[in-house]
PyMOL Python script that loads the backbone (N, CA, C, O; Angstrom):
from pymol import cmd

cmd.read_pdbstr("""\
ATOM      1  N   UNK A   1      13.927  -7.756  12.105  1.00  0.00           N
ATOM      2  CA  UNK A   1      14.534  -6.970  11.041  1.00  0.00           C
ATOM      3  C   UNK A   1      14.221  -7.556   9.670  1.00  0.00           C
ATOM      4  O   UNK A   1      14.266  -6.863   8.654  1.00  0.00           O
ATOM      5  N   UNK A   2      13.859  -9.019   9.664  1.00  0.00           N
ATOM      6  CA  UNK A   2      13.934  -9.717   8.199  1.00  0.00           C
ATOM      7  C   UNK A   2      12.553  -9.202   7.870  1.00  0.00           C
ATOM      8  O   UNK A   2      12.255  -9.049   6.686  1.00  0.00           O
ATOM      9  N   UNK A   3      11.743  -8.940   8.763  1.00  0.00           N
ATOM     10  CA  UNK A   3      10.310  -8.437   8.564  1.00  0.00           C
ATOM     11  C   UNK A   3      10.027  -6.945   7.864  1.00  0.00           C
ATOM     12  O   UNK A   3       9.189  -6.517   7.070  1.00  0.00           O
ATOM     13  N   UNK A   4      10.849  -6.538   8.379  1.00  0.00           N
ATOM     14  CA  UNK A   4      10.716  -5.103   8.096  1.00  0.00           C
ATOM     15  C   UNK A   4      12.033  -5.201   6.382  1.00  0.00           C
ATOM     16  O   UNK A   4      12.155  -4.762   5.239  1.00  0.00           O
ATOM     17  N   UNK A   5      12.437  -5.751   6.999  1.00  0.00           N
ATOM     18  CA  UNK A   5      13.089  -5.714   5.250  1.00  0.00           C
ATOM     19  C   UNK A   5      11.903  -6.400   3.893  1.00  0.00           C
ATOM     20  O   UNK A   5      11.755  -5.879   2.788  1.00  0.00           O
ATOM     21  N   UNK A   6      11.341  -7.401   4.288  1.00  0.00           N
ATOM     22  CA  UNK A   6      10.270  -8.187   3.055  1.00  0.00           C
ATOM     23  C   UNK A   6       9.448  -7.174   3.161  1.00  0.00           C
ATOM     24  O   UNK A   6       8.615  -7.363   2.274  1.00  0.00           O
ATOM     25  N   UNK A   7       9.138  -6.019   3.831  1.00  0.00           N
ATOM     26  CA  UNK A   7       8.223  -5.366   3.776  1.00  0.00           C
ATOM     27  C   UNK A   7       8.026  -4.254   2.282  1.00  0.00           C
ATOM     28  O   UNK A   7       7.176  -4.071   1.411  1.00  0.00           O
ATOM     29  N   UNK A   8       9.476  -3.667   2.683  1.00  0.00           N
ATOM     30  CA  UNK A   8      10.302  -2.501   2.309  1.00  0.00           C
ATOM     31  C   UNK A   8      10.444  -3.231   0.897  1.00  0.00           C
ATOM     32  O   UNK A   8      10.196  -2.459  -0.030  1.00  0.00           O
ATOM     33  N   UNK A   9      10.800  -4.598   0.479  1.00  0.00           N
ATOM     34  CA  UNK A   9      10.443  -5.154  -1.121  1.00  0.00           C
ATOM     35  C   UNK A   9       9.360  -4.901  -1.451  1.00  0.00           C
ATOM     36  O   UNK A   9       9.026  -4.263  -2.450  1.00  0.00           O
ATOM     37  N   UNK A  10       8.627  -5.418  -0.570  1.00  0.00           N
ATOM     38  CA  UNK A  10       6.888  -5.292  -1.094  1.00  0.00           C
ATOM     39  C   UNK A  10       6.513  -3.769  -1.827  1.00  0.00           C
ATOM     40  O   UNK A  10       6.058  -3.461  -2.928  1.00  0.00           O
ATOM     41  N   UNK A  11       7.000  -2.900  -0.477  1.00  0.00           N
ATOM     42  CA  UNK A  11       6.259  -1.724  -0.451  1.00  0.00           C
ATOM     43  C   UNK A  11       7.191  -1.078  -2.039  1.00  0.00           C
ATOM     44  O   UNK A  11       6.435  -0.874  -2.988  1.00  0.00           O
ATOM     45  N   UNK A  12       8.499  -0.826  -2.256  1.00  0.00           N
ATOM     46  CA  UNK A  12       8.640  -0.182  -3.050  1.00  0.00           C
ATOM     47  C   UNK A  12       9.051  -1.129  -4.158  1.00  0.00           C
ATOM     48  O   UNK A  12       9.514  -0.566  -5.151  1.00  0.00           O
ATOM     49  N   UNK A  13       8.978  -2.445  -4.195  1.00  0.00           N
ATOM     50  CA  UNK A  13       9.242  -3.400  -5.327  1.00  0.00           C
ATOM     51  C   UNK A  13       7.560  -3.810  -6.507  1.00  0.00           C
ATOM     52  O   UNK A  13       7.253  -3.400  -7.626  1.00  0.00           O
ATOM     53  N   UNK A  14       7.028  -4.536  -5.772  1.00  0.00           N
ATOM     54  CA  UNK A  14       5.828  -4.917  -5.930  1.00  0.00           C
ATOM     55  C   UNK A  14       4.577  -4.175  -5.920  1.00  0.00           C
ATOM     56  O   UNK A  14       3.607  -4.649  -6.510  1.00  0.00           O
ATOM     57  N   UNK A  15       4.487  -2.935  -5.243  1.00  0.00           N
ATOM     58  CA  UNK A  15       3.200  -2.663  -4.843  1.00  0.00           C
ATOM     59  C   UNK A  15       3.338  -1.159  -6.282  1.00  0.00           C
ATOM     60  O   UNK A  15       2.420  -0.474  -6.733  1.00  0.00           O
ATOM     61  N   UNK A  16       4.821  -1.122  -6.626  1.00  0.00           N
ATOM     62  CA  UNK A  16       4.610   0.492  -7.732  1.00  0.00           C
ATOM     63  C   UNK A  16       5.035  -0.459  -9.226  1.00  0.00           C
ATOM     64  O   UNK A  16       5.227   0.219 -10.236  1.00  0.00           O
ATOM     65  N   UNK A  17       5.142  -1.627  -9.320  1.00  0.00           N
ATOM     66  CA  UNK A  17       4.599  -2.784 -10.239  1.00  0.00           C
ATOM     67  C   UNK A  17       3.253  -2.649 -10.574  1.00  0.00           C
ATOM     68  O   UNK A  17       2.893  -2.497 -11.741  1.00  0.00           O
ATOM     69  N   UNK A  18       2.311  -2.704  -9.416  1.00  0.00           N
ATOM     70  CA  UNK A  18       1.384  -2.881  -9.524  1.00  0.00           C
ATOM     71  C   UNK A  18       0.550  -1.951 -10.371  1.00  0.00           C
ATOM     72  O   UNK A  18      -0.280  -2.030 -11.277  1.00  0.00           O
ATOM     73  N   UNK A  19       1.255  -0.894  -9.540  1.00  0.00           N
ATOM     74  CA  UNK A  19       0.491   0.565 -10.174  1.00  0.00           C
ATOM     75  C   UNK A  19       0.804   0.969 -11.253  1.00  0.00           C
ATOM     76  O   UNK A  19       0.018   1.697 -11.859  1.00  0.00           O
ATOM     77  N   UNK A  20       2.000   0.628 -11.793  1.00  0.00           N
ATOM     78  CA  UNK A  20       2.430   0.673 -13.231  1.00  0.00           C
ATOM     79  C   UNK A  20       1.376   0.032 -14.369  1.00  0.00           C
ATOM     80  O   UNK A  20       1.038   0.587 -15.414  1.00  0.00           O
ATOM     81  N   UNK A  21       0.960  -1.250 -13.897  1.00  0.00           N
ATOM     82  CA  UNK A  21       0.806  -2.418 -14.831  1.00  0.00           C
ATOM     83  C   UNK A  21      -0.720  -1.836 -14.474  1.00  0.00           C
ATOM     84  O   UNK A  21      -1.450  -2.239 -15.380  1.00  0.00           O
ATOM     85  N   UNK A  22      -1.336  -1.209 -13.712  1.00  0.00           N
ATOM     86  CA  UNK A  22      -2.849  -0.481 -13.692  1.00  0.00           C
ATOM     87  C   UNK A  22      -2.877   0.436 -14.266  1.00  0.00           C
ATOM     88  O   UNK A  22      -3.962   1.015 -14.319  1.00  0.00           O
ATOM     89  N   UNK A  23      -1.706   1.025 -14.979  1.00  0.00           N
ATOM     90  CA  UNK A  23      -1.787   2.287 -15.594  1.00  0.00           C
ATOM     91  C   UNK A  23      -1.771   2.240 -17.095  1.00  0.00           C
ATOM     92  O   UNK A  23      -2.348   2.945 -17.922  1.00  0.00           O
ATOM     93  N   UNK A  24      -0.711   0.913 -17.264  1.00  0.00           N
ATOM     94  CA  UNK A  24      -0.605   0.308 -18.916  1.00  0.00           C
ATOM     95  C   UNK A  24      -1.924  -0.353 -19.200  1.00  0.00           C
ATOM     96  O   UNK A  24      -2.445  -0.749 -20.243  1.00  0.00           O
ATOM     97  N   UNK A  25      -2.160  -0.349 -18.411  1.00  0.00           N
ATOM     98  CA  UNK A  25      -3.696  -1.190 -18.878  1.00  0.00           C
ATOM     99  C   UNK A  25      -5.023  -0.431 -18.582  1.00  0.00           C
ATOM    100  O   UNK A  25      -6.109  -0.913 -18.904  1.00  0.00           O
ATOM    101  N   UNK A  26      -4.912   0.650 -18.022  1.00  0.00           N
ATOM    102  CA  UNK A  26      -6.298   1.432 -18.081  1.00  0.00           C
ATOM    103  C   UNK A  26      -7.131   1.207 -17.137  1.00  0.00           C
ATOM    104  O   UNK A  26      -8.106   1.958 -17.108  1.00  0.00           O
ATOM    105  N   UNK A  27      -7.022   0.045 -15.994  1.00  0.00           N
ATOM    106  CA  UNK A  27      -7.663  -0.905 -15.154  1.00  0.00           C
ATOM    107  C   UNK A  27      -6.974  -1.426 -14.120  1.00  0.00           C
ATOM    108  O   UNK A  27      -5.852  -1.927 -14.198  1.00  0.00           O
ATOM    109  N   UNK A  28      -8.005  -1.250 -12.609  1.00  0.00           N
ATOM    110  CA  UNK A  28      -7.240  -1.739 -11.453  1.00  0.00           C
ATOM    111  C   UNK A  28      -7.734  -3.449 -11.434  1.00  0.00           C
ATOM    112  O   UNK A  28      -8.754  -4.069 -11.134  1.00  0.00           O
ATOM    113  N   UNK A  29      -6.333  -3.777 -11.952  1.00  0.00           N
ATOM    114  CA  UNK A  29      -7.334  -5.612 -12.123  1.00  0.00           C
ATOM    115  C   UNK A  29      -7.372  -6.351 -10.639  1.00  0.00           C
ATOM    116  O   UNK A  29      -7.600  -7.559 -10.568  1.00  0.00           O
ATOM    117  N   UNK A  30      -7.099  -5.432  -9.294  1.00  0.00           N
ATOM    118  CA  UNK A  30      -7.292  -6.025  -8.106  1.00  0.00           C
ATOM    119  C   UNK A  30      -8.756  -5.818  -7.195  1.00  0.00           C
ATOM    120  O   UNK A  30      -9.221  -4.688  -7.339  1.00  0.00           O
ATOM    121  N   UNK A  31      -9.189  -6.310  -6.701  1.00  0.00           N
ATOM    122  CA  UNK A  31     -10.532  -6.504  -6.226  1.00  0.00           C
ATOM    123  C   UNK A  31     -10.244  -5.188  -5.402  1.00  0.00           C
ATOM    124  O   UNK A  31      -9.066  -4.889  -5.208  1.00  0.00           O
ATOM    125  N   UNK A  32     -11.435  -4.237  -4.817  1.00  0.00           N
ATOM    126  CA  UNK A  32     -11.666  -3.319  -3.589  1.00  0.00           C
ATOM    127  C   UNK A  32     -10.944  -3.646  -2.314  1.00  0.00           C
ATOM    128  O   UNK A  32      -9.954  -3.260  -1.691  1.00  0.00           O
ATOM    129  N   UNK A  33     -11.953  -4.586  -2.212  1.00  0.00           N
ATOM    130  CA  UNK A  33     -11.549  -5.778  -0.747  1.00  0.00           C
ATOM    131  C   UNK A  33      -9.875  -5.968  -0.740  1.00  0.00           C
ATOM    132  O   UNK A  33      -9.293  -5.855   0.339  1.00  0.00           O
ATOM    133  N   UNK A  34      -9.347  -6.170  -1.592  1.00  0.00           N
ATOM    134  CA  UNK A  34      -8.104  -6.406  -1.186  1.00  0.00           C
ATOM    135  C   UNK A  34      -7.008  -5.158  -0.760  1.00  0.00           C
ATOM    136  O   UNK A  34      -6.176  -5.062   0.143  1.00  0.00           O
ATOM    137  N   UNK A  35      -7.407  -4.312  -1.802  1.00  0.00           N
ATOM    138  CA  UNK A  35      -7.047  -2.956  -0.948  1.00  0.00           C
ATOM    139  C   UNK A  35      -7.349  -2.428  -0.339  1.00  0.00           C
ATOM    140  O   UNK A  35      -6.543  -1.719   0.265  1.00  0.00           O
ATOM    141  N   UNK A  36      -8.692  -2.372  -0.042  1.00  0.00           N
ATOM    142  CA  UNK A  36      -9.085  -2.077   1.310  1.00  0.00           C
ATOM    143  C   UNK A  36      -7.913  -2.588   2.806  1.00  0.00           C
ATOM    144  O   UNK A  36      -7.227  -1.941   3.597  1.00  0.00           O
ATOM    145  N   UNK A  37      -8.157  -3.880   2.623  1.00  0.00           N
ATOM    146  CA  UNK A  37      -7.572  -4.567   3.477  1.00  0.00           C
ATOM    147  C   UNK A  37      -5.842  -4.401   3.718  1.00  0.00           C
ATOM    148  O   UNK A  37      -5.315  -4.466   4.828  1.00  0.00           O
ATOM    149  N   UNK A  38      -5.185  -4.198   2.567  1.00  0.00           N
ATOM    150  CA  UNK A  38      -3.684  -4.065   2.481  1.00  0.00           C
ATOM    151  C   UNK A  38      -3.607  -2.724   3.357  1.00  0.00           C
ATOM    152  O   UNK A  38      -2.869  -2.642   4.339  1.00  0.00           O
ATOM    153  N   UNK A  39      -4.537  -1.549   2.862  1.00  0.00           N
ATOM    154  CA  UNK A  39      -4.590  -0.215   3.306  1.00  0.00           C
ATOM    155  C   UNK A  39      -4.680   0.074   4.863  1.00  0.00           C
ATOM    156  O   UNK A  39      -4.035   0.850   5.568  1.00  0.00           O
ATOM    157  N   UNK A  40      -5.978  -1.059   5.237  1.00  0.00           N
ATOM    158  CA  UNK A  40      -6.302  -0.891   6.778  1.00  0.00           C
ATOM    159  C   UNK A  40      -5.390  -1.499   7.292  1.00  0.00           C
ATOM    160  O   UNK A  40      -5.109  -0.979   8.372  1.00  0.00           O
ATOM    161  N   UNK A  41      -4.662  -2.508   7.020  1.00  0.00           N
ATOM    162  CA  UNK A  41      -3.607  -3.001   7.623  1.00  0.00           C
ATOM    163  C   UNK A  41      -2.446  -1.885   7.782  1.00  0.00           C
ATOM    164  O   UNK A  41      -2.195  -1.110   8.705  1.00  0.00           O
ATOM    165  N   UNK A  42      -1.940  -2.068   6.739  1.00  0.00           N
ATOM    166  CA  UNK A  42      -0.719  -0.539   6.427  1.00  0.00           C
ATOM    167  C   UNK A  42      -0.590   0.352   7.882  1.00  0.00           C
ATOM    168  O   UNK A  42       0.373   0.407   8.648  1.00  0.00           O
ATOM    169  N   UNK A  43      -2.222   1.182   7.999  1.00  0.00           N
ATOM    170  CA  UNK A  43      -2.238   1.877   8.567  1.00  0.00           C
ATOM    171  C   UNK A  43      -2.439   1.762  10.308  1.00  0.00           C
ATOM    172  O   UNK A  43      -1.867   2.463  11.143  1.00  0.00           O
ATOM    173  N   UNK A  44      -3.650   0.416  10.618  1.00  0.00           N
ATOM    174  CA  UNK A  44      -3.003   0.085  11.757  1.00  0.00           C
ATOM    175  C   UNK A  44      -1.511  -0.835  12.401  1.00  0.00           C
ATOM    176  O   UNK A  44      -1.262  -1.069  13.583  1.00  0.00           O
ATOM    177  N   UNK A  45      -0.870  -1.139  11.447  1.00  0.00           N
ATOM    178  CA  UNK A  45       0.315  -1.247  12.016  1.00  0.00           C
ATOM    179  C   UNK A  45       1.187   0.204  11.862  1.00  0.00           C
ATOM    180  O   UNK A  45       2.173   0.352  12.583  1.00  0.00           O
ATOM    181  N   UNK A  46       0.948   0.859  11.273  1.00  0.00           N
ATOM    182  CA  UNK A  46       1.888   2.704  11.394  1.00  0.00           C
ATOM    183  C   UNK A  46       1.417   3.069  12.618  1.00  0.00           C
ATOM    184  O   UNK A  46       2.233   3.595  13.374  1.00  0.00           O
ATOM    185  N   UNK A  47      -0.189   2.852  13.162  1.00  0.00           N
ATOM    186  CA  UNK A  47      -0.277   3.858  13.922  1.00  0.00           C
ATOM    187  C   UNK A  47      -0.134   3.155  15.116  1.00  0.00           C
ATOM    188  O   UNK A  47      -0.546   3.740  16.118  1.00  0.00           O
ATOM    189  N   UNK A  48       0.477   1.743  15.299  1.00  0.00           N
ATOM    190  CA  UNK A  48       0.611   0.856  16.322  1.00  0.00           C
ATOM    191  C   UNK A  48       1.769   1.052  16.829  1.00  0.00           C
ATOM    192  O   UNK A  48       1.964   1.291  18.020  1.00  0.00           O
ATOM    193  N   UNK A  49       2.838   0.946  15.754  1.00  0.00           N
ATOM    194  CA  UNK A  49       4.715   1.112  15.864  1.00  0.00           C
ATOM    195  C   UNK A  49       4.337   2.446  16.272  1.00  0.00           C
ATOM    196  O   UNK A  49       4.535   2.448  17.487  1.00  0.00           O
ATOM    197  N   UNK A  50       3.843   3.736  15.883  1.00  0.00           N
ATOM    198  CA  UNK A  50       4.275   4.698  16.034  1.00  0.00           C
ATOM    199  C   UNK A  50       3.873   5.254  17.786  1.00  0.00           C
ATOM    200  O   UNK A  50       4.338   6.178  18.454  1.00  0.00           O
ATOM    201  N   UNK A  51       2.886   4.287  18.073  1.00  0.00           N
ATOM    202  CA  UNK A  51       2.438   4.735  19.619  1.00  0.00           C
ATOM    203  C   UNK A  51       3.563   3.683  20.559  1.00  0.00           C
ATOM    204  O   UNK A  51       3.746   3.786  21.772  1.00  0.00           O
ATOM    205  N   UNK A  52       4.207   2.713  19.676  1.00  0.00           N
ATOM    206  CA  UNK A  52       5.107   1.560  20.604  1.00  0.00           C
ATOM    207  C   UNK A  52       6.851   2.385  20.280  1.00  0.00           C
ATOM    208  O   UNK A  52       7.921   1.970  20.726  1.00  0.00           O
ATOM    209  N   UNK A  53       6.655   3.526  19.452  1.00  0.00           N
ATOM    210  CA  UNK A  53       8.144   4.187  19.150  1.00  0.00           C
ATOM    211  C   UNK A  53       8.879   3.980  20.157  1.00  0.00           C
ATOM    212  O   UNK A  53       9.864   3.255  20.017  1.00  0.00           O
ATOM    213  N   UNK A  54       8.645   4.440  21.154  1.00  0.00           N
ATOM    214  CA  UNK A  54       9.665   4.683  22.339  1.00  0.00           C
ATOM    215  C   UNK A  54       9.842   3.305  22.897  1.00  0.00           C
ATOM    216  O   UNK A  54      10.758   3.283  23.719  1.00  0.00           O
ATOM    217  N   UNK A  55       9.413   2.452  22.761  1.00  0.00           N
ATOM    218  CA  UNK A  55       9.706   0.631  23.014  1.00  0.00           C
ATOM    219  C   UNK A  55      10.502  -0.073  21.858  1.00  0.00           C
ATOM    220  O   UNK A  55      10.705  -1.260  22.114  1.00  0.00           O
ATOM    221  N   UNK A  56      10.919   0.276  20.861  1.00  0.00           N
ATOM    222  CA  UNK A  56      11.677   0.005  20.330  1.00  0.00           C
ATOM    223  C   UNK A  56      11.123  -0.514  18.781  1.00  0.00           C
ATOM    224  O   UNK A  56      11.801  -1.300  18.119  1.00  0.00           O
ATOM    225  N   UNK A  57       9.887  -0.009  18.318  1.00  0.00           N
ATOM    226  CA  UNK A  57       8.967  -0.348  17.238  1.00  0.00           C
ATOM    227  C   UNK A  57       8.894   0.584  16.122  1.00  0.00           C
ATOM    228  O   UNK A  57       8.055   0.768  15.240  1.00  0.00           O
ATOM    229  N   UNK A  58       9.907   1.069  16.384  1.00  0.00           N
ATOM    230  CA  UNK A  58      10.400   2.588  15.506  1.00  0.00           C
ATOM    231  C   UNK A  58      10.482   1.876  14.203  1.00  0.00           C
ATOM    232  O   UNK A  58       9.722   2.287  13.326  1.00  0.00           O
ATOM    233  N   UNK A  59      11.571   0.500  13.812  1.00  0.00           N
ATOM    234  CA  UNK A  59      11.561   0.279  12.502  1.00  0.00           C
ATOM    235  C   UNK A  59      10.533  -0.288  11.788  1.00  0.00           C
ATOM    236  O   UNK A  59      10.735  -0.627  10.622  1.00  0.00           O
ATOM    237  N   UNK A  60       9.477  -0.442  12.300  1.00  0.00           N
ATOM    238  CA  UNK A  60       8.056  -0.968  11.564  1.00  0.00           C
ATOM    239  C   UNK A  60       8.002   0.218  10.949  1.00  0.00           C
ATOM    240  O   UNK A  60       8.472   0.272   9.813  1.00  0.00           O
ATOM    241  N   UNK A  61       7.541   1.185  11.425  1.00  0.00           N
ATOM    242  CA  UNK A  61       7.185   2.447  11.564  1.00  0.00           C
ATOM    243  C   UNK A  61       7.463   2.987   9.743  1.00  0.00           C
ATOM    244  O   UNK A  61       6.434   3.359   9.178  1.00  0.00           O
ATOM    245  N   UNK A  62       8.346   3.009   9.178  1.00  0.00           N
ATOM    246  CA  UNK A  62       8.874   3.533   8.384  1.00  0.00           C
ATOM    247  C   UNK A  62       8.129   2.904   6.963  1.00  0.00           C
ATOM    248  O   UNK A  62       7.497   3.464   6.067  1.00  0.00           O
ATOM    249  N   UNK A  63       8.469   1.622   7.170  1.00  0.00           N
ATOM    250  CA  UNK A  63       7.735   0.402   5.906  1.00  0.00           C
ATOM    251  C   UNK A  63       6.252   0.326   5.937  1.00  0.00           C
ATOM    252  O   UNK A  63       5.589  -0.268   5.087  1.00  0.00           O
ATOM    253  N   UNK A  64       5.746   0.983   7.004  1.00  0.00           N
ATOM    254  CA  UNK A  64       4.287   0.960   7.627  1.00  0.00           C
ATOM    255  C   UNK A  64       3.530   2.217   6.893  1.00  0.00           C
ATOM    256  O   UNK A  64       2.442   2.126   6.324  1.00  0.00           O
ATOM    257  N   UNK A  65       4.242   3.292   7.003  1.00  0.00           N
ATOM    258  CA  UNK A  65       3.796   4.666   7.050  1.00  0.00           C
ATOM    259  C   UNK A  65       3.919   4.317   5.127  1.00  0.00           C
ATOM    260  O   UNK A  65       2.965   4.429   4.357  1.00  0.00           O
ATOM    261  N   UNK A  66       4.960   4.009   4.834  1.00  0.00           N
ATOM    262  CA  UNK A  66       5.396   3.798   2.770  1.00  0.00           C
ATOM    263  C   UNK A  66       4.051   3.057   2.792  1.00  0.00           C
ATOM    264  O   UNK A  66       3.055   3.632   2.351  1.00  0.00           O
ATOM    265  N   UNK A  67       3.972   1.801   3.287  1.00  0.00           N
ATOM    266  CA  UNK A  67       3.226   1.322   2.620  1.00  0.00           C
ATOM    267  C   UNK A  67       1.481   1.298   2.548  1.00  0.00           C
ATOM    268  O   UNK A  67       0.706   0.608   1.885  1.00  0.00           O
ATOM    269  N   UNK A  68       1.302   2.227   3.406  1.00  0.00           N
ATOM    270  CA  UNK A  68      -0.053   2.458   3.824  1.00  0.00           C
ATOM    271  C   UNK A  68      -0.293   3.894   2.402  1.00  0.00           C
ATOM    272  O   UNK A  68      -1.365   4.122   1.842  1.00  0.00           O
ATOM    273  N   UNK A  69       0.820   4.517   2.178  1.00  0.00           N
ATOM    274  CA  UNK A  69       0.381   6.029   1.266  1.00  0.00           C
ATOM    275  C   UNK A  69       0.677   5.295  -0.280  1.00  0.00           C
ATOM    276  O   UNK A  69       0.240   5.787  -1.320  1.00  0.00           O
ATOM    277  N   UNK A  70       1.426   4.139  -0.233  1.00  0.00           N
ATOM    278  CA  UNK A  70       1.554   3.656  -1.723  1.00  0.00           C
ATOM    279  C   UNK A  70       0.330   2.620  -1.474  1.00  0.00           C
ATOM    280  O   UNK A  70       0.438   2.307  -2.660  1.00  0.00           O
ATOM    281  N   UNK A  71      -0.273   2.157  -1.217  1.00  0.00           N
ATOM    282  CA  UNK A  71      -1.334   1.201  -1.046  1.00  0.00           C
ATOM    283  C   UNK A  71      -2.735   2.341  -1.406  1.00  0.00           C
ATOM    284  O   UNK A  71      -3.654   2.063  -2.176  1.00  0.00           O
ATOM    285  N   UNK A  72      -2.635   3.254  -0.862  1.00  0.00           N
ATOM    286  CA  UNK A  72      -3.854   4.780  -0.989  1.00  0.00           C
ATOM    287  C   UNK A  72      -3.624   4.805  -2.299  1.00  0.00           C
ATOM    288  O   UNK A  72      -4.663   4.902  -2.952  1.00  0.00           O
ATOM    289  N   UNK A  73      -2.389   4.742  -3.085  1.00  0.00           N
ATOM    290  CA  UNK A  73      -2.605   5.021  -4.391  1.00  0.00           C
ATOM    291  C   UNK A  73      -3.061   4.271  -5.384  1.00  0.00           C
ATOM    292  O   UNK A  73      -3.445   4.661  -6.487  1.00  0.00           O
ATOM    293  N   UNK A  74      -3.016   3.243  -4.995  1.00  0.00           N
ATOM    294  CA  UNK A  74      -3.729   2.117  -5.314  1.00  0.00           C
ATOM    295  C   UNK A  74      -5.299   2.086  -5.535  1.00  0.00           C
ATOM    296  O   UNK A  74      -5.961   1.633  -6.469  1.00  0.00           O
ATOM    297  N   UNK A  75      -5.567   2.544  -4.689  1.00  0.00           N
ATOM    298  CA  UNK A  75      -7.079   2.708  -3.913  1.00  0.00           C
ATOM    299  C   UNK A  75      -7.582   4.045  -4.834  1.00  0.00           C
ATOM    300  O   UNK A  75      -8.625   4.098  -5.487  1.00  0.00           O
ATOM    301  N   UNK A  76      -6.712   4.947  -4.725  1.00  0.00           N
ATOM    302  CA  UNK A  76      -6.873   5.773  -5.823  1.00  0.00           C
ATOM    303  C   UNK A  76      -7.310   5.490  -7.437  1.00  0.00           C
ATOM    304  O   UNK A  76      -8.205   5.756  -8.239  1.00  0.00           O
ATOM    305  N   UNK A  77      -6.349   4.941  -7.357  1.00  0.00           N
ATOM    306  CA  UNK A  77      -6.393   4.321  -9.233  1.00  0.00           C
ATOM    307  C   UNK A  77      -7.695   3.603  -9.140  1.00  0.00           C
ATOM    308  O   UNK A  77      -8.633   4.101  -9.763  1.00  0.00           O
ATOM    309  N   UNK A  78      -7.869   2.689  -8.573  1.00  0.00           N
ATOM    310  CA  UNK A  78      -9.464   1.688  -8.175  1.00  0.00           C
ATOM    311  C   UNK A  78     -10.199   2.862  -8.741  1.00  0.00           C
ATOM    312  O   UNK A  78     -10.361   3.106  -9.936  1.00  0.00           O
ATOM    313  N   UNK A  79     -10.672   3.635  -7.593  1.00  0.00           N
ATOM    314  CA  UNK A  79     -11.782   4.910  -8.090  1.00  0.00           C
ATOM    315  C   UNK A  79     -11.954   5.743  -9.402  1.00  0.00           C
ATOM    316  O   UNK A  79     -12.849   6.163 -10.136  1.00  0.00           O
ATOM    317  N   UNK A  80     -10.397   5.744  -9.268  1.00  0.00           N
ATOM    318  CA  UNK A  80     -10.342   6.601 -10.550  1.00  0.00           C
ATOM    319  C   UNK A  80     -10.675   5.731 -12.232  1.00  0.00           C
ATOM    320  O   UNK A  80     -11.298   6.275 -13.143  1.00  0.00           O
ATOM    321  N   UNK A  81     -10.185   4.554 -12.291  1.00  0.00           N
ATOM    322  CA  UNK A  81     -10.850   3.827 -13.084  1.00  0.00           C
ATOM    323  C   UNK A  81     -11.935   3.270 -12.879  1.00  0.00           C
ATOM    324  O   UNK A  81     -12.209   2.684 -13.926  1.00  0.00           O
ATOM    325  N   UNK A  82     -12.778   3.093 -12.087  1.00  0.00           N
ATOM    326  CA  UNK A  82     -14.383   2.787 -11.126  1.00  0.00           C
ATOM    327  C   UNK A  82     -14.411   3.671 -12.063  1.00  0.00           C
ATOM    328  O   UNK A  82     -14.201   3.438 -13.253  1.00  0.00           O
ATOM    329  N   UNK A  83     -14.733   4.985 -11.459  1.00  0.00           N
ATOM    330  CA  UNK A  83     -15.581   5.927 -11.586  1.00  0.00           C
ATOM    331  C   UNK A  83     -15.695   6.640 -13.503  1.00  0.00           C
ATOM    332  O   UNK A  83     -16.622   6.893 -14.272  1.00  0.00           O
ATOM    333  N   UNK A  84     -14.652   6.695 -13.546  1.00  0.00           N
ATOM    334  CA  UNK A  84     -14.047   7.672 -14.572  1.00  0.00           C
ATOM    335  C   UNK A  84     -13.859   6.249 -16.218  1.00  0.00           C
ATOM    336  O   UNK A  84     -13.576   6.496 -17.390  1.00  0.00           O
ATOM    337  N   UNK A  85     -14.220   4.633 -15.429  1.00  0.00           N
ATOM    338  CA  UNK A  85     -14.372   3.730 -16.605  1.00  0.00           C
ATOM    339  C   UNK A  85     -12.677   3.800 -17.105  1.00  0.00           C
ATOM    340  O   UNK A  85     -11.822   4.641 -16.825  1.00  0.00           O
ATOM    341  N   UNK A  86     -12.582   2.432 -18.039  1.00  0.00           N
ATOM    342  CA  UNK A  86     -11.460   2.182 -18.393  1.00  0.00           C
ATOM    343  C   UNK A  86     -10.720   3.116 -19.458  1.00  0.00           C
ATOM    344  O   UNK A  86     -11.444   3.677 -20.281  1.00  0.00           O
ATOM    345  N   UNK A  87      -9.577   3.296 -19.503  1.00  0.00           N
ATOM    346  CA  UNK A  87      -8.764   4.131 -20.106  1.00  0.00           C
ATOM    347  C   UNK A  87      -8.640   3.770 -21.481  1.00  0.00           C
ATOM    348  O   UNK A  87      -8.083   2.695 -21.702  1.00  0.00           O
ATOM    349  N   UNK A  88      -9.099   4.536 -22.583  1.00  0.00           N
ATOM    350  CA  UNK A  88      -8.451   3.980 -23.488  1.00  0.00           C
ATOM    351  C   UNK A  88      -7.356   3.568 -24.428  1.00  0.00           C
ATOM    352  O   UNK A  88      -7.570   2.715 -25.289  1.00  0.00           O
TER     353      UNK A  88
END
""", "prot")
cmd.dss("prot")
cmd.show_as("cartoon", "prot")
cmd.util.cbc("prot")
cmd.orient("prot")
């Protein structure tokens, strides 16, 4: 349970920090690789709890699924400042 709670900080404490402070600044100042990685994680643990639901892996499930679609937005912003160059 303490797991799934540090998660649930992360996911809605820290990770829409992040995206804030990428937005005041025009720039995703975090490497690809690392969101990549936060993302692929995110998502194979959602789609792990969600096939172990009925074993009792239901509460991953929830902090898993948040943090895999707030981590995408992340990944978003990356591209969107990649592509589209810094904001002025």
């Amino acid at each position: 349970m303490i797991v799934s709670s540090l998660s649930l900080v992360m996911i809605f404490y820290a990770i829409p920090r992040q995206i804030k402070k990428n937005y005041r600044d025009g720039k995703c100042g975090m490497d690809i690789w690392v969101i990549i990685l936060a993302v692929s994680i995110f998502i194979a643990r959602a789609v792990f709890s969600f096939n172990k639901a009925f074993s009792g892996a239901v509460y991953l499930y929830v902090p898993d699924a948040a943090g895999a679609l707030i981590n995408f937005v992340v990944l978003l912003q990356y591209f969107g400042f990649f592509l589209g160059g810094e904001r002025k």
